[in-house]
KOLPA-689628 format. One line per field, with one value per residue: residue number from 1; residue in one letter; x, y, z of N, C-alpha, C, O in turn. Coordinates in steps of 0.05 Angstrom, whole numbers, plus 5000, padded with zeros to 4 digits. Layout:
nr: (NUM; ...)
rest: (A; ...)
n.c1: (X; ...)
n.c2: (Y; ...)
n.c3: (Z; ...)
ca.c1: (X; ...)
ca.c2: (Y; ...)
ca.c3: (Z; ...)
c.c1: (X; ...)
c.c2: (Y; ...)
c.c3: (Z; ...)
o.c1: (X; ...)
o.c2: (Y; ...)
o.c3: (Z; ...)
% end
This chain:
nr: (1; 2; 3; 4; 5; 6; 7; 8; 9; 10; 11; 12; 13; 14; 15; 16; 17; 18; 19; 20; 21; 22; 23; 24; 25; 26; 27; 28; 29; 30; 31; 32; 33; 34; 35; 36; 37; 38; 39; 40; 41; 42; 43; 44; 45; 46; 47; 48; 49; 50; 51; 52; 53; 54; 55; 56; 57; 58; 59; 60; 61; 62; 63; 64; 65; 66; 67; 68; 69; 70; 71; 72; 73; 74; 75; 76; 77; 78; 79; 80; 81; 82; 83; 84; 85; 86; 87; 88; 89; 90; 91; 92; 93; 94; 95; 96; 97; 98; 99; 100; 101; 102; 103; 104; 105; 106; 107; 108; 109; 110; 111; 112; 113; 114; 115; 116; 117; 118; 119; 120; 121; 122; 123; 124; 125; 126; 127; 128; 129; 130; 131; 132; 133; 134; 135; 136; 137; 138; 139; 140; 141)
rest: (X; X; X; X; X; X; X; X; X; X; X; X; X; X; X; X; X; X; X; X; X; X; X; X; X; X; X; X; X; X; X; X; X; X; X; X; X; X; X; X; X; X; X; X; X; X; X; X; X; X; X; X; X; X; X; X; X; X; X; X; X; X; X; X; X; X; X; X; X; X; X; X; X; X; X; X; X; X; X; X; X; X; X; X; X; X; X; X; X; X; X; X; X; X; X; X; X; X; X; X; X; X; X; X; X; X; X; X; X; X; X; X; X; X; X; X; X; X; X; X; X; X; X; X; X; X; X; X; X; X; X; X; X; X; X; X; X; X; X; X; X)
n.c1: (4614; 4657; 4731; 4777; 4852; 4913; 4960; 5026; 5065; 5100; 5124; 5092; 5077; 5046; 4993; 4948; 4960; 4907; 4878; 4908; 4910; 4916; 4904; 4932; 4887; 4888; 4940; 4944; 4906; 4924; 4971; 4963; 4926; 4980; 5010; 4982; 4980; 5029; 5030; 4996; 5030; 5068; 5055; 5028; 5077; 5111; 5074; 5036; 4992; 4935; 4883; 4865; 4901; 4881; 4851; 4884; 4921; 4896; 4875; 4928; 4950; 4905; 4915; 4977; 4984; 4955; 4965; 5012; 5005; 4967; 5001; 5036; 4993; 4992; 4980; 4929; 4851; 4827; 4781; 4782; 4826; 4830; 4790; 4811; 4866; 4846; 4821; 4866; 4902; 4871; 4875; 4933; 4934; 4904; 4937; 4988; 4961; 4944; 4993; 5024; 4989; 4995; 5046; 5049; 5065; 5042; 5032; 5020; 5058; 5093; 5053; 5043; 5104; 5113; 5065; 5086; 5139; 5118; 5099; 5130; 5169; 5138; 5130; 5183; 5187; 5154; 5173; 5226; 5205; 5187; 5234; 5274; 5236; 5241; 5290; 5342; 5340; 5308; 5260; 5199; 5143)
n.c2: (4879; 4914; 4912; 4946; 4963; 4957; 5008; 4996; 5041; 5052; 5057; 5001; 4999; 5044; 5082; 5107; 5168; 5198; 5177; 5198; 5227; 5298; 5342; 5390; 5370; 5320; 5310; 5335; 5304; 5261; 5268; 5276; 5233; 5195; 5220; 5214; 5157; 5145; 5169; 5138; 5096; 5116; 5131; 5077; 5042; 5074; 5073; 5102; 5141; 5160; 5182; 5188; 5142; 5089; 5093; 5113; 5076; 5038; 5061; 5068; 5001; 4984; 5015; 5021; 4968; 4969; 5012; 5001; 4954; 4970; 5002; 4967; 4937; 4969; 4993; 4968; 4981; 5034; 5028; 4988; 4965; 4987; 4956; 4908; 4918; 4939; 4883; 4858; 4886; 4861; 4817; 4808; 4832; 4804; 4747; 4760; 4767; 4721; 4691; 4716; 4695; 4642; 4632; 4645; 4691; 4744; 4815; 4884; 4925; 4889; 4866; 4914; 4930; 4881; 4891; 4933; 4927; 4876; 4919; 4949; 4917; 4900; 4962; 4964; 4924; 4931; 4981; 4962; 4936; 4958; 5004; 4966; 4961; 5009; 5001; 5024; 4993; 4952; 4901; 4904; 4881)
n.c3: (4388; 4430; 4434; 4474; 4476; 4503; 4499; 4483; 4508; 4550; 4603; 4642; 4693; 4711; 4711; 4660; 4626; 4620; 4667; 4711; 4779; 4781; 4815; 4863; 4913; 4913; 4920; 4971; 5008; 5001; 5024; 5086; 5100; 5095; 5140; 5177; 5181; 5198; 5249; 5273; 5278; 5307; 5353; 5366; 5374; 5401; 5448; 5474; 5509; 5485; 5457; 5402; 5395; 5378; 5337; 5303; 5296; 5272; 5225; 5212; 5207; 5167; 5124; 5110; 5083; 5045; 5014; 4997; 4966; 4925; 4897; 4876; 4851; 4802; 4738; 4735; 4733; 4767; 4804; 4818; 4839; 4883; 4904; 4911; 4930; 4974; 5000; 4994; 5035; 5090; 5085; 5093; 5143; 5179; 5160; 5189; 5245; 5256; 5265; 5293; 5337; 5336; 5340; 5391; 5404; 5404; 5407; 5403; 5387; 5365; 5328; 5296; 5277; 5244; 5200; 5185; 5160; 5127; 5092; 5071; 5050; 5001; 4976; 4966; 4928; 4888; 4872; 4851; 4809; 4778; 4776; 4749; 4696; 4674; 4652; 4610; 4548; 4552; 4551; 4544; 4562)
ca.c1: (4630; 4682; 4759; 4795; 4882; 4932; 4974; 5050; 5085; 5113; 5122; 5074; 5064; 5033; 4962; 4940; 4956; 4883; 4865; 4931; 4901; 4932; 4898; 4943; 4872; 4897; 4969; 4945; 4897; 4949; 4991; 4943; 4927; 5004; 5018; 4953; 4985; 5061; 5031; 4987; 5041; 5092; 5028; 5030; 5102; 5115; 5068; 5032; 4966; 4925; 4850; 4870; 4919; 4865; 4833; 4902; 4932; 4877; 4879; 4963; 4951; 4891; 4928; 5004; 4988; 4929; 4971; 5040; 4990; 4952; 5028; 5040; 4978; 4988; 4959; 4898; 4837; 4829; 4765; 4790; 4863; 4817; 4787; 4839; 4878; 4833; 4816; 4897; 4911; 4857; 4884; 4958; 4927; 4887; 4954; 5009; 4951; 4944; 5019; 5033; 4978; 4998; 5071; 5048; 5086; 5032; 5036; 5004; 5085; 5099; 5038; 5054; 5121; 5103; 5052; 5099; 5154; 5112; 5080; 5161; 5178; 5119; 5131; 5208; 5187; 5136; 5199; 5255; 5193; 5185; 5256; 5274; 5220; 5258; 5325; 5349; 5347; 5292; 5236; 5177; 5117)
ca.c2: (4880; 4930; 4914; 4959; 4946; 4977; 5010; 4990; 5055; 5065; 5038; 4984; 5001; 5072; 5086; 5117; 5194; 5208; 5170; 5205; 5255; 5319; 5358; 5392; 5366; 5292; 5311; 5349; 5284; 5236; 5262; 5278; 5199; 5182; 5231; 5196; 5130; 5146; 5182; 5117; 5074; 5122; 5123; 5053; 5034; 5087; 5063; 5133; 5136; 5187; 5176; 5189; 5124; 5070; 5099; 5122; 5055; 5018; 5071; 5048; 4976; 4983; 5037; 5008; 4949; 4984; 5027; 4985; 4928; 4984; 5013; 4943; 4925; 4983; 4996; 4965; 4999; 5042; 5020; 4943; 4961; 4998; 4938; 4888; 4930; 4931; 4859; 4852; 4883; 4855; 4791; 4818; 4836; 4774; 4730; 4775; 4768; 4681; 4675; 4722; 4684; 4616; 4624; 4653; 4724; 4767; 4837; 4903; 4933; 4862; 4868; 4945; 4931; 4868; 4900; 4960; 4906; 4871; 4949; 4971; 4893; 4905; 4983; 4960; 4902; 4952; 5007; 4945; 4923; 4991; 5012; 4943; 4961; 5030; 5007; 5028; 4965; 4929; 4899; 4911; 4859)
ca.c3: (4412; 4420; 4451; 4474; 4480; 4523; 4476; 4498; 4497; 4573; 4636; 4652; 4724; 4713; 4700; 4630; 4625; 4628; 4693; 4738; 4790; 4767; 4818; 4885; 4926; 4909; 4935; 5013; 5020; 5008; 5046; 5103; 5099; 5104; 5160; 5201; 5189; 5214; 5269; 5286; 5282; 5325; 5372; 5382; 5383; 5436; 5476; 5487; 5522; 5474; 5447; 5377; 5387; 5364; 5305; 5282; 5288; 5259; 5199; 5188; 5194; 5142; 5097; 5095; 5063; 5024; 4993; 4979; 4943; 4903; 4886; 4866; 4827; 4772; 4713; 4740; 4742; 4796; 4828; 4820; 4850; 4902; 4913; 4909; 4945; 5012; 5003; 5008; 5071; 5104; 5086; 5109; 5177; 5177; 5166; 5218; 5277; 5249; 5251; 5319; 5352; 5327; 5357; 5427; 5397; 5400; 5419; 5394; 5382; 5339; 5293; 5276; 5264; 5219; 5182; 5170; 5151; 5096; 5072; 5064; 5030; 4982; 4964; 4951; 4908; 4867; 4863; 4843; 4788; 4758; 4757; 4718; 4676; 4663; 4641; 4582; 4528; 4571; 4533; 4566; 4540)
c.c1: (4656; 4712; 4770; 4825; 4893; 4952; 5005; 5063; 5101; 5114; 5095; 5059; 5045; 5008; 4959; 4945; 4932; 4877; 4890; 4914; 4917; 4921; 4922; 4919; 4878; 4917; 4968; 4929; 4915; 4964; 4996; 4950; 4968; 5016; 5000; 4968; 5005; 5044; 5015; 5003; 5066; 5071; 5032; 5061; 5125; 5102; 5052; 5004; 4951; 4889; 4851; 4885; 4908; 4863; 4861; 4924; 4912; 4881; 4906; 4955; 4925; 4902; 4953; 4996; 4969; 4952; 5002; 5028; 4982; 4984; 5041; 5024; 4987; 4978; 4931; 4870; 4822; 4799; 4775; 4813; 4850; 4807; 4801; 4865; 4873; 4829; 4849; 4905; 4895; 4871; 4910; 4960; 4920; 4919; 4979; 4991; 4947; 4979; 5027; 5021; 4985; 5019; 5075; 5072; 5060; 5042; 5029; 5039; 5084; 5092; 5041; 5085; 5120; 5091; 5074; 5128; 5144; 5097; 5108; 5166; 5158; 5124; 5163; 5202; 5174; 5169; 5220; 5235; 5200; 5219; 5274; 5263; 5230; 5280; 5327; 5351; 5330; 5270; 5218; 5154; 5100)
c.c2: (4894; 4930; 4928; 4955; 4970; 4980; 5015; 5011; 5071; 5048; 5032; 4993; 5030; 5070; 5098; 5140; 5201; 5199; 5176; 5225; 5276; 5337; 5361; 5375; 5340; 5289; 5315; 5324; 5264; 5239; 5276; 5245; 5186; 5190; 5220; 5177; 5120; 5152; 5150; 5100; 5081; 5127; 5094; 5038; 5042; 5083; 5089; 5127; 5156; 5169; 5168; 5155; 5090; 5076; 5107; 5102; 5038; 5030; 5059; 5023; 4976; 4996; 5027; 4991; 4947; 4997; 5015; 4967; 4946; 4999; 4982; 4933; 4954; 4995; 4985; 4985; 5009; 5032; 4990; 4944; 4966; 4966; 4913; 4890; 4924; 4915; 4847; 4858; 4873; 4822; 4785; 4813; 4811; 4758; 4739; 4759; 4732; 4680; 4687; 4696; 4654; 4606; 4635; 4684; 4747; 4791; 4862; 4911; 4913; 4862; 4891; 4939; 4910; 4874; 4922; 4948; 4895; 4895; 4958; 4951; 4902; 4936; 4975; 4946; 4916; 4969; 4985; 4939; 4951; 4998; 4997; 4948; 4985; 5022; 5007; 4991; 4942; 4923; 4894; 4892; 4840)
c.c3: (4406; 4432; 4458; 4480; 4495; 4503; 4496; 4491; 4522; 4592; 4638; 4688; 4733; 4703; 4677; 4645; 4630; 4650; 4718; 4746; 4791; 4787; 4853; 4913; 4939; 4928; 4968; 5018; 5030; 5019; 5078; 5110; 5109; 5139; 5187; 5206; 5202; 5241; 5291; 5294; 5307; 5358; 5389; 5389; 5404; 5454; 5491; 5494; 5501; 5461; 5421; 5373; 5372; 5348; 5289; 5275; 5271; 5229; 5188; 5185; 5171; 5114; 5089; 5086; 5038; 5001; 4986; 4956; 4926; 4890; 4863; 4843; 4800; 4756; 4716; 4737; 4766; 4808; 4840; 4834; 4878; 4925; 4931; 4930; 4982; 5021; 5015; 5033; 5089; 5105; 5091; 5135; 5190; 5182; 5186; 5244; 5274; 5261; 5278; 5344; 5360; 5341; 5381; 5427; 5404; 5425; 5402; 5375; 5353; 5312; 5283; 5258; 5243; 5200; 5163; 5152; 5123; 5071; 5057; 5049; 5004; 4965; 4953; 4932; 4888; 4856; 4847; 4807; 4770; 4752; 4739; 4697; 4660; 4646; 4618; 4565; 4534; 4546; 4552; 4550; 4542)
o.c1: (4672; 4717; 4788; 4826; 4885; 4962; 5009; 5075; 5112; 5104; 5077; 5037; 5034; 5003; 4983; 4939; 4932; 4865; 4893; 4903; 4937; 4928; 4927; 4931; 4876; 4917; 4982; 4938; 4921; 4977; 5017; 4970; 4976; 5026; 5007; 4973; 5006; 5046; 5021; 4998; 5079; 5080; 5037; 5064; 5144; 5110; 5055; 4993; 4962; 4882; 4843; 4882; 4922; 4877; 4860; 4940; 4923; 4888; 4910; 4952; 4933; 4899; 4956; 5001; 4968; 4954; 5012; 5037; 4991; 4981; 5051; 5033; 4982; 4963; 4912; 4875; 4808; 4804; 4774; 4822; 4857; 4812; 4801; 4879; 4884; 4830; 4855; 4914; 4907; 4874; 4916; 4977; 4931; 4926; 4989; 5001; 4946; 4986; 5039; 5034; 4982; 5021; 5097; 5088; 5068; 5053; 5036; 5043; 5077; 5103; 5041; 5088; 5127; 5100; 5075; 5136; 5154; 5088; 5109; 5171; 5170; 5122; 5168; 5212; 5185; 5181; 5231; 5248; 5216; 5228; 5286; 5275; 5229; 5288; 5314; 5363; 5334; 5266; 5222; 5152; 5089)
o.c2: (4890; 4952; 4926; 4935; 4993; 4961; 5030; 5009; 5093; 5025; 5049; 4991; 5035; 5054; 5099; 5141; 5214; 5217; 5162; 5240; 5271; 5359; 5341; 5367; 5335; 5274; 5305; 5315; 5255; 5221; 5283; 5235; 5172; 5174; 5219; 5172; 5099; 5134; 5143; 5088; 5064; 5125; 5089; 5023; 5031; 5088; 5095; 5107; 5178; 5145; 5145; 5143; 5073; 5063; 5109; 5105; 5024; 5016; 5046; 5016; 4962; 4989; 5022; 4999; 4931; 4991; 5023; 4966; 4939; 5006; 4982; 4923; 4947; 5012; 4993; 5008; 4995; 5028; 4977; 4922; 4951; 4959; 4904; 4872; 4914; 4914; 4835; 4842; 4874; 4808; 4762; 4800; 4801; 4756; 4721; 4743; 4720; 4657; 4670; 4683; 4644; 4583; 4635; 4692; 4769; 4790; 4856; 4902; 4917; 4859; 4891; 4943; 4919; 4867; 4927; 4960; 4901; 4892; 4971; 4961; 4913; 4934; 4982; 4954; 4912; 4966; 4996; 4938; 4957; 4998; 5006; 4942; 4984; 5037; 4991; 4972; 4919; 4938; 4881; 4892; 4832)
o.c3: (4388; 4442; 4442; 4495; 4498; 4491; 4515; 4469; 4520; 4595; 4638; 4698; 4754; 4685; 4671; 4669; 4650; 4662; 4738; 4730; 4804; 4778; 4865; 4933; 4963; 4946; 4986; 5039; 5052; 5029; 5090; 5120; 5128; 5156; 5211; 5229; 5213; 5257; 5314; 5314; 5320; 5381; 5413; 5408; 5416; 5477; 5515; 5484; 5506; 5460; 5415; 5351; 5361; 5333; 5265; 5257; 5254; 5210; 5167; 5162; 5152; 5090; 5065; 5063; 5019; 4977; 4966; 4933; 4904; 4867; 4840; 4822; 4777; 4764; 4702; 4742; 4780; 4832; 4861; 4842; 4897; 4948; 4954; 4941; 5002; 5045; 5036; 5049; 5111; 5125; 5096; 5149; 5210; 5206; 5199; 5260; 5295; 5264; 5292; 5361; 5382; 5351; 5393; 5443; 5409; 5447; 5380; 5352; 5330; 5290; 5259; 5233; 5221; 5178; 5139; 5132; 5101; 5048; 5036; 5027; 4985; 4941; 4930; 4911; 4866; 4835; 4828; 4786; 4752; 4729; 4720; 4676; 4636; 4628; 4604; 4574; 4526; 4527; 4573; 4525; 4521)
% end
């Protein structure tokens, strides 16, 4: 049986040099995907009548908290963050529409801006982890 170790020589929150997507294909998707999910969410918080405005809200509330948690998990490995990840916002979405419903708040507006509320709390708390993990003199371990 053979172990393999994470050899401690960088920031914790980054993936191994070999498993970063290095390719521009990576970069126009992702930020394809981001531009879908603003557009869903300025869709629904304006209040606009359009076809596109379901499928492109449903994409933000699945993707913001997809992709703050998978920013968050790390060094994981990417199918498991993948995982982990989708299982998280679902369980995001899941507790906003429990917690609107619960206190007679609901409203389509409410849960966008909640969701986009705990996707922006979560990508700051990932950015505050990591640049701690930066500072000069830190022990990382």
């Amino acid at each position: 049986m053979h172990t393999e170790t994470i050899a401690q020589h960088g920031p914790h929150d980054l993936p191994p040099p070999g498993k970063r997507p290095a390719s521009a294909t990576a970069s126009l998707v992702a930020g394809v995907a981001v531009g879908i999910g603003i557009m869903g969410a300025v869709l629904a918080l304006a209040d606009i009548g359009s076809p596109l405005r379901a499928p492109f809200t449903l994409f933000f509330l699945l993707m913001a908290p997809a992709g703050a948690l998978a920013v968050a998990l790390g060094r994981m490995d990417p199918l498991g963050r993948a995982v982990a990840a989708g299982a998280g916002a679902l369980a995001i979405d899941l507790l906003v529409a429990q917690t609107m419903l619960a206190l007679h708040l609901w409203s389509l507006r409410g849960g966008v801006l909640a969701v986009a509320g705990l996707s922006g709390a979560l990508l700051l708390a990932g950015a505050v982890r990591r640049r701690t993990g930066r500072a000069p003199g830190s022990r990382a371990g």
